[in-house]
PyMOL CGO cylinders between C-alpha atoms (Angstrom):
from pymol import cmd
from pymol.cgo import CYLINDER

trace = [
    CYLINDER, 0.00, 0.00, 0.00, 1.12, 3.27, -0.73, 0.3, 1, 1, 1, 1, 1, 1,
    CYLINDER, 1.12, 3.27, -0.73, 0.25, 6.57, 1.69, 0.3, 1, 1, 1, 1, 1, 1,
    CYLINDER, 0.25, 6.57, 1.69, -0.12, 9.89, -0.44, 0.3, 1, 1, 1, 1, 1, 1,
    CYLINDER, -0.12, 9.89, -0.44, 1.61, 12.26, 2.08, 0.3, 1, 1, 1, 1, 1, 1,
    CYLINDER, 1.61, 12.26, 2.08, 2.81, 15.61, 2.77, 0.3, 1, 1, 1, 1, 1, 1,
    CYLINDER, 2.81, 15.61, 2.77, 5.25, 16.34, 5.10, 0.3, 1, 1, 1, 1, 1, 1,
    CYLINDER, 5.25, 16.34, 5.10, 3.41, 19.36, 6.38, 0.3, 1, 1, 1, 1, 1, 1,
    CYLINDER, 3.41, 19.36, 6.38, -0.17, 18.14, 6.96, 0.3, 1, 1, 1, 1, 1, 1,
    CYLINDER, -0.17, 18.14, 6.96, -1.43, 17.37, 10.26, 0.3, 1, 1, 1, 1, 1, 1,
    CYLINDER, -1.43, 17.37, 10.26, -4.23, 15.27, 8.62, 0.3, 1, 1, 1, 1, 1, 1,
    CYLINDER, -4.23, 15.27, 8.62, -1.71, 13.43, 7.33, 0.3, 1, 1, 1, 1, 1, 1,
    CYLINDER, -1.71, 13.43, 7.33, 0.74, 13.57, 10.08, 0.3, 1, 1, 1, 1, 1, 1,
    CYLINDER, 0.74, 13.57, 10.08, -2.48, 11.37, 12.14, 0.3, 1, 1, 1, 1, 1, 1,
    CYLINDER, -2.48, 11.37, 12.14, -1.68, 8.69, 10.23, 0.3, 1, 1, 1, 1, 1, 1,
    CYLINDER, -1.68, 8.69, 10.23, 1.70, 8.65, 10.04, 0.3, 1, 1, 1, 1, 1, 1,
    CYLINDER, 1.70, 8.65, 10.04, 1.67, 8.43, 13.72, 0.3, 1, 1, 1, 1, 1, 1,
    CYLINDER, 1.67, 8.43, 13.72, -0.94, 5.76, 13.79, 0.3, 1, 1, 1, 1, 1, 1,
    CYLINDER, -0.94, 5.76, 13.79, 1.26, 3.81, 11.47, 0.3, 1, 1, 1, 1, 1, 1,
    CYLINDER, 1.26, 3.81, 11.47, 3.98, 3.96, 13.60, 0.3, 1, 1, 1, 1, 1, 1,
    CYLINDER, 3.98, 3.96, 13.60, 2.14, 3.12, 17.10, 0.3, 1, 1, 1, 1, 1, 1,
    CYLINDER, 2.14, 3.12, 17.10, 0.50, -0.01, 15.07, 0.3, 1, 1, 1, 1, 1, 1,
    CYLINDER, 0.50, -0.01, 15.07, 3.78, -1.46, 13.82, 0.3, 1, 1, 1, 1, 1, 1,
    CYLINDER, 3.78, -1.46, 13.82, 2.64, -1.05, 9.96, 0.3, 1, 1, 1, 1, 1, 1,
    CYLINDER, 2.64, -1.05, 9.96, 5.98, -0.32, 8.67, 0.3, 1, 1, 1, 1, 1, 1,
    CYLINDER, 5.98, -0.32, 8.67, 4.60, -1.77, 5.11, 0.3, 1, 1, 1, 1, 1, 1,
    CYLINDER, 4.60, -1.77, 5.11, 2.57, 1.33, 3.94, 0.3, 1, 1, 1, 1, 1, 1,
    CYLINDER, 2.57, 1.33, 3.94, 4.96, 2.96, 1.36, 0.3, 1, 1, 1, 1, 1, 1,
    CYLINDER, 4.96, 2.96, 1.36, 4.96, 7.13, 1.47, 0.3, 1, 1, 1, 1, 1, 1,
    CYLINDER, 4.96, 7.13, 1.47, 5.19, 9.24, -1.14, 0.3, 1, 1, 1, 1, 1, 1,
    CYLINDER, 5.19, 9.24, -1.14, 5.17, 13.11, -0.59, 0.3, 1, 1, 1, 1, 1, 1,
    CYLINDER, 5.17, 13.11, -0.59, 2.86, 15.02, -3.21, 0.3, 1, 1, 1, 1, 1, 1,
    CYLINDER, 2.86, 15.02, -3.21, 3.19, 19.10, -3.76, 0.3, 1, 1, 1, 1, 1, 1,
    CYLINDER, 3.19, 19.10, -3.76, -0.52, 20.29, -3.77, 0.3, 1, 1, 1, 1, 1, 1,
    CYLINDER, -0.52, 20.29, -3.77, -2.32, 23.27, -2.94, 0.3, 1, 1, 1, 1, 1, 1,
    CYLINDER, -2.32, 23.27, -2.94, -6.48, 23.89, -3.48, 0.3, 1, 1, 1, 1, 1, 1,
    CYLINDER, -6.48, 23.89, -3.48, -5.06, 25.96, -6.52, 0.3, 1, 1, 1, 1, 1, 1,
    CYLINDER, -5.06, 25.96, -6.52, -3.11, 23.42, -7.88, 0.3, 1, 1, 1, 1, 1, 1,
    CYLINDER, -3.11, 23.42, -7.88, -3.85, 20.12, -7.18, 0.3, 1, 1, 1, 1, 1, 1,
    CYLINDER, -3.85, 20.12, -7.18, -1.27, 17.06, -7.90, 0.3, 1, 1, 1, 1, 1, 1,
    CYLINDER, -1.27, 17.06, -7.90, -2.13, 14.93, -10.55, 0.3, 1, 1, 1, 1, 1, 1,
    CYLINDER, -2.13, 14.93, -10.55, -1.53, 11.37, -9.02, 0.3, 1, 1, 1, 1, 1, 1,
    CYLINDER, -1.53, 11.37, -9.02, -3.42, 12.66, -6.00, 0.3, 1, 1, 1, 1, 1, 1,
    CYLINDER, -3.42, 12.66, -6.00, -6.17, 13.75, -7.97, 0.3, 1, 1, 1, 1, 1, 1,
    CYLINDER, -6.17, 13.75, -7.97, -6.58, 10.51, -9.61, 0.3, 1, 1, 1, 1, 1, 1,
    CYLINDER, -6.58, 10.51, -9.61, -6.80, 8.99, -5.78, 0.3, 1, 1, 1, 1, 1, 1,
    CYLINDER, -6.80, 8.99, -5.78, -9.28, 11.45, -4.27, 0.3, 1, 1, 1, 1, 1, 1,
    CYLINDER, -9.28, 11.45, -4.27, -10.58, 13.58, -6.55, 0.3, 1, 1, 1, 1, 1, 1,
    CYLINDER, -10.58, 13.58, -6.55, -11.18, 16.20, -4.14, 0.3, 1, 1, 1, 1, 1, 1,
    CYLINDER, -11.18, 16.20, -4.14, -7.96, 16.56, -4.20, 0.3, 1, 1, 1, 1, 1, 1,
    CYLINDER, -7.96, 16.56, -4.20, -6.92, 16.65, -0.47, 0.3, 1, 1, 1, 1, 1, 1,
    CYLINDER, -6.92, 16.65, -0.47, -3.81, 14.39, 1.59, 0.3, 1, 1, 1, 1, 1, 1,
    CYLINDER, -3.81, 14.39, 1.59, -3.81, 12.05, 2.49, 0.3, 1, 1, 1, 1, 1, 1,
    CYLINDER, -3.81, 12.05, 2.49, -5.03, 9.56, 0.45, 0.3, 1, 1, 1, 1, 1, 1,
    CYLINDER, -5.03, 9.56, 0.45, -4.10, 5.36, 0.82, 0.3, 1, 1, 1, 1, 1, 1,
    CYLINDER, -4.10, 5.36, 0.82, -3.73, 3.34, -2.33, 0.3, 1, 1, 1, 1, 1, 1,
    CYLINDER, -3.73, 3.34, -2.33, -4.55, -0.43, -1.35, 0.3, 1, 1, 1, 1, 1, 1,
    CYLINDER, -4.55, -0.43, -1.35, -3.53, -3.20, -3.09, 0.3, 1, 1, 1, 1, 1, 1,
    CYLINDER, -3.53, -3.20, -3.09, -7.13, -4.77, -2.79, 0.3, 1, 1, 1, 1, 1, 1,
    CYLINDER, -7.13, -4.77, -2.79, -9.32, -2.08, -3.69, 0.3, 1, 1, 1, 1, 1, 1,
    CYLINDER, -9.32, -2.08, -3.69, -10.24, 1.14, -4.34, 0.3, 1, 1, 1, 1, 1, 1,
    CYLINDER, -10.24, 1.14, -4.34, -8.26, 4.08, -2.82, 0.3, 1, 1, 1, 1, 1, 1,
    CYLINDER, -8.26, 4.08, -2.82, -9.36, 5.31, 0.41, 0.3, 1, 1, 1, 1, 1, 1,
    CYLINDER, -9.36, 5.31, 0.41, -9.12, 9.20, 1.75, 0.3, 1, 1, 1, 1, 1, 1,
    CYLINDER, -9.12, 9.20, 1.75, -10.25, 11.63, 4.36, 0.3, 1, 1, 1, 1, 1, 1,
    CYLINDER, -10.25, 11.63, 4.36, -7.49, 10.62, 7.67, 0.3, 1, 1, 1, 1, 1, 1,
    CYLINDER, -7.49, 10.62, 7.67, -10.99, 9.84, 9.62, 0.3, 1, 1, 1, 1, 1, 1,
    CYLINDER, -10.99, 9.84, 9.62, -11.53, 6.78, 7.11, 0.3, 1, 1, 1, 1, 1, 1,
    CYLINDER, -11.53, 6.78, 7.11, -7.98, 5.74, 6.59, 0.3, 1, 1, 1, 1, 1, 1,
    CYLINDER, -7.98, 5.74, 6.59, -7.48, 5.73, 10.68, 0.3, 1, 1, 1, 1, 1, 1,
    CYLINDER, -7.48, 5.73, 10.68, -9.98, 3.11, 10.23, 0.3, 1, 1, 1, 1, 1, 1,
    CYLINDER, -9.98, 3.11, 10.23, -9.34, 1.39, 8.32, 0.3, 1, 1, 1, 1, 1, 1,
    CYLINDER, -9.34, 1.39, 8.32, -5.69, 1.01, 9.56, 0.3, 1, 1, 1, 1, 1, 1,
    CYLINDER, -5.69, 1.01, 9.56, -6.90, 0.59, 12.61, 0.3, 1, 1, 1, 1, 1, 1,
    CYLINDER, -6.90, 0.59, 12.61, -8.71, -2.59, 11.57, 0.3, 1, 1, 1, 1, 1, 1,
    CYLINDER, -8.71, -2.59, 11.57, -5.79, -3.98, 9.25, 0.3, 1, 1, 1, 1, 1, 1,
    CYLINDER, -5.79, -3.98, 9.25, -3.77, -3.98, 12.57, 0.3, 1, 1, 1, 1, 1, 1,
    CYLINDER, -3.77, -3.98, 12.57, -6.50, -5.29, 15.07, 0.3, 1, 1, 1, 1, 1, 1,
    CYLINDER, -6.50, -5.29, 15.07, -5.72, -2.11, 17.02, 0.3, 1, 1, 1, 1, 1, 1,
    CYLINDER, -5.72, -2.11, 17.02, -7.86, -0.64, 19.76, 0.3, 1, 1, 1, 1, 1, 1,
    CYLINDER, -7.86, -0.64, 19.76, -7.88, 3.32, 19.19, 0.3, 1, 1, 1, 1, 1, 1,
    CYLINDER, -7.88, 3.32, 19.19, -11.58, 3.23, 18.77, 0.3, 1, 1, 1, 1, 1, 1,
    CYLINDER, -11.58, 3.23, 18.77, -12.66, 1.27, 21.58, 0.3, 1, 1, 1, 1, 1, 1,
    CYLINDER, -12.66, 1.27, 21.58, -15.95, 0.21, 21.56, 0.3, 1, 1, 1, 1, 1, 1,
    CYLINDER, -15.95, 0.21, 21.56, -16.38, 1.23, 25.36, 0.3, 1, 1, 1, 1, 1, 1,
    CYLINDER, -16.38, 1.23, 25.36, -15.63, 5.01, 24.27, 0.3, 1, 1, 1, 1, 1, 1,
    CYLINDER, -15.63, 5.01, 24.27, -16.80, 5.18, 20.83, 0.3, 1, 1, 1, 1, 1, 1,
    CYLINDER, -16.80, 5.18, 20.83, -18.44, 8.06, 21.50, 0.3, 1, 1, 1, 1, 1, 1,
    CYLINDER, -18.44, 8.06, 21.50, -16.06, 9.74, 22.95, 0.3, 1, 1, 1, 1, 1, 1,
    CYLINDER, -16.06, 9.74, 22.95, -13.39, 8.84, 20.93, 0.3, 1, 1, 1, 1, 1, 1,
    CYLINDER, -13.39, 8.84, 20.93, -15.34, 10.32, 17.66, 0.3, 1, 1, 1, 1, 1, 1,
    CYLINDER, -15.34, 10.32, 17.66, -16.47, 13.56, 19.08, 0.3, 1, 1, 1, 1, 1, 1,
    CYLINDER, -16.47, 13.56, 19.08, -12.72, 14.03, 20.31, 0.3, 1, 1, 1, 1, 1, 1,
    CYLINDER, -12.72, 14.03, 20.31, -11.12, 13.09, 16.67, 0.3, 1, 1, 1, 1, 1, 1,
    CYLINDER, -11.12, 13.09, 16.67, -13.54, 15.18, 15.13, 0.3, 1, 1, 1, 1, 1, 1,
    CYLINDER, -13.54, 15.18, 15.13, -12.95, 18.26, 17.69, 0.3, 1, 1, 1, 1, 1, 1,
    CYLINDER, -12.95, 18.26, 17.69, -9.05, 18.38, 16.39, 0.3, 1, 1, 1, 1, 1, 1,
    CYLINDER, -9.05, 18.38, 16.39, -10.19, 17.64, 12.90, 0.3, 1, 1, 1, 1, 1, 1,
    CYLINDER, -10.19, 17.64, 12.90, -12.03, 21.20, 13.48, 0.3, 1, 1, 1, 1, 1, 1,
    CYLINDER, -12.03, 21.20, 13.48, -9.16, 22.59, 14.68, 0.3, 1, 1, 1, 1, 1, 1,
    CYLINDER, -9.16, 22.59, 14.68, -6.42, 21.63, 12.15, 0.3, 1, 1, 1, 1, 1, 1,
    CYLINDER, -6.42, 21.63, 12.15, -9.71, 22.61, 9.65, 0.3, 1, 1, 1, 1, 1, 1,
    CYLINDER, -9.71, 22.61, 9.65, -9.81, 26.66, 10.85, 0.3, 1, 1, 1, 1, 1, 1,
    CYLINDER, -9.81, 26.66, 10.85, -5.60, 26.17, 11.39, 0.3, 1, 1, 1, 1, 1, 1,
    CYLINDER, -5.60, 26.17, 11.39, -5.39, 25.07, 7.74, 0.3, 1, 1, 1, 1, 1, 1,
    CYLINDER, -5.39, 25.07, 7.74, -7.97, 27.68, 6.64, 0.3, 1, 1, 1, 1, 1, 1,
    CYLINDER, -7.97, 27.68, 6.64, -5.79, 30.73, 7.87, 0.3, 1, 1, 1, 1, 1, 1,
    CYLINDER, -5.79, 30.73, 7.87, -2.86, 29.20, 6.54, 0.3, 1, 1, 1, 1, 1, 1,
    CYLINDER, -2.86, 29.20, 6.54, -4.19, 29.55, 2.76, 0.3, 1, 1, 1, 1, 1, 1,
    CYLINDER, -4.19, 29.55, 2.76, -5.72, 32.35, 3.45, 0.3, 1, 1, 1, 1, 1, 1,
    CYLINDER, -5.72, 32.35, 3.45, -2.49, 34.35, 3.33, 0.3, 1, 1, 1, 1, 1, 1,
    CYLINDER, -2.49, 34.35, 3.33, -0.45, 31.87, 1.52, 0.3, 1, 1, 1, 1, 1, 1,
    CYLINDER, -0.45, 31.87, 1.52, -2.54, 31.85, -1.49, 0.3, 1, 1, 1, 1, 1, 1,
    CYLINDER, -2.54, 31.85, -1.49, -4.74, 34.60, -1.78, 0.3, 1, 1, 1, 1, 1, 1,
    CYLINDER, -4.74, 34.60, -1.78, -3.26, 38.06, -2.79, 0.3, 1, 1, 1, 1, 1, 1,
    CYLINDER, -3.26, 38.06, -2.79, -2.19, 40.54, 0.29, 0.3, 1, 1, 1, 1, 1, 1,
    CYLINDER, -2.19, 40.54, 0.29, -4.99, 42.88, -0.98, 0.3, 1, 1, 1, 1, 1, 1,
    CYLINDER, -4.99, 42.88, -0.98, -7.87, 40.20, -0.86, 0.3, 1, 1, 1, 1, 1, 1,
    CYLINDER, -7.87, 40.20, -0.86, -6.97, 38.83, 2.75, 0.3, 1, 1, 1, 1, 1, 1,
    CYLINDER, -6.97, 38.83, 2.75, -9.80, 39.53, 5.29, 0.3, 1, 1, 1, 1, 1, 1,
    CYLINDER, -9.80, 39.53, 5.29, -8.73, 39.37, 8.53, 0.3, 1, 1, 1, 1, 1, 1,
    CYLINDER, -8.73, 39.37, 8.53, -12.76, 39.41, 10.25, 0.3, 1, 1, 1, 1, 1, 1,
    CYLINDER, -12.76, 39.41, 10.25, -12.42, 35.62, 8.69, 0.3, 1, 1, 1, 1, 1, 1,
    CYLINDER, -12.42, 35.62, 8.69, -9.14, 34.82, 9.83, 0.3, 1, 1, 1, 1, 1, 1,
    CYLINDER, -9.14, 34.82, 9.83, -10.44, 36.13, 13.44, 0.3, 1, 1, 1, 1, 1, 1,
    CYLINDER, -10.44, 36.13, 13.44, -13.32, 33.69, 12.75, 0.3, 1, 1, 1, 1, 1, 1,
    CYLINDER, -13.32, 33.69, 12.75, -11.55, 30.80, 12.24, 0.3, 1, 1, 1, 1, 1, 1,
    CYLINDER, -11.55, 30.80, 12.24, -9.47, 31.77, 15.57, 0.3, 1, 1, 1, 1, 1, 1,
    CYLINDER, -9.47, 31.77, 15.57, -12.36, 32.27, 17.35, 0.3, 1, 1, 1, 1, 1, 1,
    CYLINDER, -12.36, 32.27, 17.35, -13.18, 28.60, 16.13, 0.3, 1, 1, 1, 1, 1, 1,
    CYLINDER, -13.18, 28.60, 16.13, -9.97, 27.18, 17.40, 0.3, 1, 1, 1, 1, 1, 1,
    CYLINDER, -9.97, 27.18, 17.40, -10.09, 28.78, 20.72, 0.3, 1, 1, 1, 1, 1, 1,
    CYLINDER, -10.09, 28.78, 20.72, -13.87, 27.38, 21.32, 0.3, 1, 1, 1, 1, 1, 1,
    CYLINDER, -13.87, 27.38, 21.32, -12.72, 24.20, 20.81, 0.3, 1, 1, 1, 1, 1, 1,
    CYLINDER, -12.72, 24.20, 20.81, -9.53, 24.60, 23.35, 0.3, 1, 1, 1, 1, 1, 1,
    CYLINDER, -9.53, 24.60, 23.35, -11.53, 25.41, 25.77, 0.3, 1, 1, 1, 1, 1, 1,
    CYLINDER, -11.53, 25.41, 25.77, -13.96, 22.99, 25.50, 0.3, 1, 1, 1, 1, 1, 1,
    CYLINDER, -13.96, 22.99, 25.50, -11.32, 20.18, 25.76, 0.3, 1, 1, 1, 1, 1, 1,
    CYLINDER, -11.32, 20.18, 25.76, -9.52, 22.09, 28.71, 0.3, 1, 1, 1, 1, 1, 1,
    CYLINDER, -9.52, 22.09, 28.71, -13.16, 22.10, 30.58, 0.3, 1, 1, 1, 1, 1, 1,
    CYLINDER, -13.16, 22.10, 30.58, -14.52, 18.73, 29.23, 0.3, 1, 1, 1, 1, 1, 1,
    CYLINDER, -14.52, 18.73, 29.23, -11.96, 16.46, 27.60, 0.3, 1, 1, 1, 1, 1, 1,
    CYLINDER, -11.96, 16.46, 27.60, -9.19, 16.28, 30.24, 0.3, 1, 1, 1, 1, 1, 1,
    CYLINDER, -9.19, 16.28, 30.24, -10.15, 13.19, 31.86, 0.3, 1, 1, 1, 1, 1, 1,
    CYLINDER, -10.15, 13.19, 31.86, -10.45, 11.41, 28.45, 0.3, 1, 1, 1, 1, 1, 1,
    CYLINDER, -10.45, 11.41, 28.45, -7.22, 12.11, 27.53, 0.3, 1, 1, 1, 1, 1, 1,
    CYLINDER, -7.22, 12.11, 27.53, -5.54, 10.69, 30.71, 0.3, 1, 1, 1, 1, 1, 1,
    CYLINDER, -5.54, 10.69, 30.71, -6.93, 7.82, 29.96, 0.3, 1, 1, 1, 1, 1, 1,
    CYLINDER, -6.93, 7.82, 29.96, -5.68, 4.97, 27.14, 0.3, 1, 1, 1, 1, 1, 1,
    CYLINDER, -5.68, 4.97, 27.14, -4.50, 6.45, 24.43, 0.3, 1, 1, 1, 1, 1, 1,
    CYLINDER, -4.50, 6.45, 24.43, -7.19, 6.05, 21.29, 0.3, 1, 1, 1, 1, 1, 1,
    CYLINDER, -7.19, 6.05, 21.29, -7.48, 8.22, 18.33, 0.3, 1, 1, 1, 1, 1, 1,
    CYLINDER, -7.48, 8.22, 18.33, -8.85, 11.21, 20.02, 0.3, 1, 1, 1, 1, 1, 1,
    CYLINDER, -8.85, 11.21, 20.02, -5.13, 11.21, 21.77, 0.3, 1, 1, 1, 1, 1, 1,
    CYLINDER, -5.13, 11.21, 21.77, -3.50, 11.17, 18.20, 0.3, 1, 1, 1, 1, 1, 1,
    CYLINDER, -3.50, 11.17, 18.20, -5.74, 13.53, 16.64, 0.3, 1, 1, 1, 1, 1, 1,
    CYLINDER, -5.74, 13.53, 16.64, -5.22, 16.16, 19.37, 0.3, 1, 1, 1, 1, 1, 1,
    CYLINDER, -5.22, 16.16, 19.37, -1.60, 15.67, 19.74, 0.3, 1, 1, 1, 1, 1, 1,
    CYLINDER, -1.60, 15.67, 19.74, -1.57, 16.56, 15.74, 0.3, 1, 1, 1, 1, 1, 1,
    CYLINDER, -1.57, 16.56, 15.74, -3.44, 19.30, 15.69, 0.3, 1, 1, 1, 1, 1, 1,
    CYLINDER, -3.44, 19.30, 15.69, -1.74, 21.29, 18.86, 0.3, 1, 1, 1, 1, 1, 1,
    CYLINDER, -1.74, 21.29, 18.86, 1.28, 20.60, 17.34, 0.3, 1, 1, 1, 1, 1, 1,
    CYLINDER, 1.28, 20.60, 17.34, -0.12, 22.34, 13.50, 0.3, 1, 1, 1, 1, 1, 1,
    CYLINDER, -0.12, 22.34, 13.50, -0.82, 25.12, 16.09, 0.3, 1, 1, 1, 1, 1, 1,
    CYLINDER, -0.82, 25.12, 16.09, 3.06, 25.46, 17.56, 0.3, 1, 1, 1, 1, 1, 1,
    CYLINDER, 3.06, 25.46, 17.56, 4.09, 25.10, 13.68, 0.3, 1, 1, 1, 1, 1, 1,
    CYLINDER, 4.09, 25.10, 13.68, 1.79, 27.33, 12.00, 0.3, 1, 1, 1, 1, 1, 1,
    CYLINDER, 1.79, 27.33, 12.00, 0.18, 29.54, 13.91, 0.3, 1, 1, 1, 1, 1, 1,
    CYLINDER, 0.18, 29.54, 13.91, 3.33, 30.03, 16.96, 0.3, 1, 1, 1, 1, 1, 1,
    CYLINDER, 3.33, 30.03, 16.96, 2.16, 33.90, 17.73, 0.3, 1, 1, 1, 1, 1, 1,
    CYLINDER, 2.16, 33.90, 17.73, -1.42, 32.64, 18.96, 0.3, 1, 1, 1, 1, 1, 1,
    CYLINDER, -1.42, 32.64, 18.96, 0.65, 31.05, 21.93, 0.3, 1, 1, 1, 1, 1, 1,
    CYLINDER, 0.65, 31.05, 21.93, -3.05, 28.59, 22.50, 0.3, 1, 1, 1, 1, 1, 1,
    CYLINDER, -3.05, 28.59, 22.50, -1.41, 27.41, 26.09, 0.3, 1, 1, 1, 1, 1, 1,
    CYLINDER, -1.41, 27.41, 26.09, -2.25, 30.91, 27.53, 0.3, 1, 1, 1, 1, 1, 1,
    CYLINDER, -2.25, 30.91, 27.53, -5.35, 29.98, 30.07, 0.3, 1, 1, 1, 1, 1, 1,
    CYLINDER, -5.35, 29.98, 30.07, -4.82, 26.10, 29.22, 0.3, 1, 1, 1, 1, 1, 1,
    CYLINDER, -4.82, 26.10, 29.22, -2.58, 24.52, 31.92, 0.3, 1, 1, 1, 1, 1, 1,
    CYLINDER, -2.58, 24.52, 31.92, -3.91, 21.17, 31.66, 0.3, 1, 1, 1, 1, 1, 1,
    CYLINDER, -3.91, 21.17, 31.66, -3.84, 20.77, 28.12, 0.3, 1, 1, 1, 1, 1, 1,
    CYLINDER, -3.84, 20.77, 28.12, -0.76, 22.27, 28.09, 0.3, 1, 1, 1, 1, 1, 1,
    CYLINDER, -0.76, 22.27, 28.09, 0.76, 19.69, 30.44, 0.3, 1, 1, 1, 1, 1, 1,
    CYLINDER, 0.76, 19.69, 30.44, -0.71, 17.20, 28.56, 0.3, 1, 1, 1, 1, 1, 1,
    CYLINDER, -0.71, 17.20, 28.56, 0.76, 17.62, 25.00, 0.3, 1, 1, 1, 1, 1, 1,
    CYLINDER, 0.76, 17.62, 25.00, 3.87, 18.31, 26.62, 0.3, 1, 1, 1, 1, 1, 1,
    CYLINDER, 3.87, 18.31, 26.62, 3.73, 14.82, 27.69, 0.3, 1, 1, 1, 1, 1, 1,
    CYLINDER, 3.73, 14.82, 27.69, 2.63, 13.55, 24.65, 0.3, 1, 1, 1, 1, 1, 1,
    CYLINDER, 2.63, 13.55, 24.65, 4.49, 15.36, 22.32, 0.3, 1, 1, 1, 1, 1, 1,
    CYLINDER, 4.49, 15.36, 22.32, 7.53, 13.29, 23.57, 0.3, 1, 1, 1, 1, 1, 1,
    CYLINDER, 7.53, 13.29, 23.57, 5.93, 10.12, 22.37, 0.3, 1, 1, 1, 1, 1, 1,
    CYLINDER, 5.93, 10.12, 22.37, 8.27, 8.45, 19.74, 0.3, 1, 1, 1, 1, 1, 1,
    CYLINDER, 8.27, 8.45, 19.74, 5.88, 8.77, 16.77, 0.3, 1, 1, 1, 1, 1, 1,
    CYLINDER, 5.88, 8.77, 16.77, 4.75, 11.91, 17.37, 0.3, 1, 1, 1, 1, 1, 1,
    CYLINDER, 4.75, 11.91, 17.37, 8.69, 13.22, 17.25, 0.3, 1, 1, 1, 1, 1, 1,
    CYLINDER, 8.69, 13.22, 17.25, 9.29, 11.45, 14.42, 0.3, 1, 1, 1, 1, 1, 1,
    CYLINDER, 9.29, 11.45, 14.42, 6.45, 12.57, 12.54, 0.3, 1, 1, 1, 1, 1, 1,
    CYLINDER, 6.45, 12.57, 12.54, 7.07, 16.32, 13.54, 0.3, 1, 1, 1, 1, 1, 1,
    CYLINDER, 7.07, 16.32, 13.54, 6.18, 18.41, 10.73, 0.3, 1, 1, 1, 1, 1, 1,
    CYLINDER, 6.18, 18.41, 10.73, 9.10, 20.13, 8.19, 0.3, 1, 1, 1, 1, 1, 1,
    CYLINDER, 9.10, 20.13, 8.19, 7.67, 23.39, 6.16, 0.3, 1, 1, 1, 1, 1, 1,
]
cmd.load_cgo(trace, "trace")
């Protein structure tokens, strides 16, 4: 199987961690150059949204979105980062950093791609506002989940704090946050999470 990648993406940086905490050392990676302006043309062919990552399987179709391919990785290992016990939990989690590397991703194109005359910073503010909501609801909510086993909420927020430190390092998202803080601190020192650390 080959894993269309980019070295940057915290979407895809998800399952390059998973990868590595599951043992599947099989999954080729190949980096693609794409933007929503410009999309690659072998990724395009896998997901024709054009978005990273996208799996290429041996035994089927391609897959994409890093929700579905966590799945179905998670499967091909008989791994337990969506336990049935927490489903729930696990889900709303994922999706809550999926929202946050969203609006993180967002205001990253808005200045990298539009012109400096067309950017509008009320929606940059908005997509801030977005990512601070969602902070503070794991901070007052989500704190006992994640000191508990590690499942693919874990992964997902782990990935998308550290898009914030990469991206967006002037928002300083700690401020007010102690426990989260503490916690990605912790985390961030797993094994696959520093070796997935993302390069611009």
């Amino acid at each position: 199987m080959t894993l269309l990648s980019s070295s940057a993406s915290p979407f895809v940086r998800i399952i390059r961690v998973l990868l590595q905490e599951t043992g599947q050392a099989d999954v080729e990676e190949i980096f693609v150059t794409t933007t929503p302006m410009a999309t690659d043309t072998t990724l395009a062919a896998a997901n024709p949204v054009g978005k990273v990552p996208a799996l290429l399987r041996d035994d089927g179709p391609a897959i994409y979105d890093s929700r579905v391919i966590a799945r179905y990785l998670n499967a091909r290992a008989n791994a337990a980062f969506y336990p049935d016990a927490s489903i729930w939990e696990t889900l709303t989690l994922e999706a809550t950093a999926h929202g946050i590397m969203e609006a993180a991703v967002i205001s990253v194109y808005e200045k990298r791609l539009r012109p400096e005359e067309n950017w509008y910073q009320p929606w940059m503010d908005a997509q801030w506002d977005k990512i601070a909501r969602a902070l503070d609801a794991v901070e007052a909510r989500w704190m006992s989940h994640l000191a508990g086993p590690m499942d693919m909420g874990h992964i997902a927020m782990g990935c998308a704090l550290g898009y914030l430190d990469f991206r967006h390092p002037d928002k300083a998202w700690r401020a007010g946050r102690d426990a989260l803080a503490g916690w990605e601190a912790g985390f961030a020192q797993r094994p696959a999470m520093q070796a997935t650390a993302p390069k611009a």
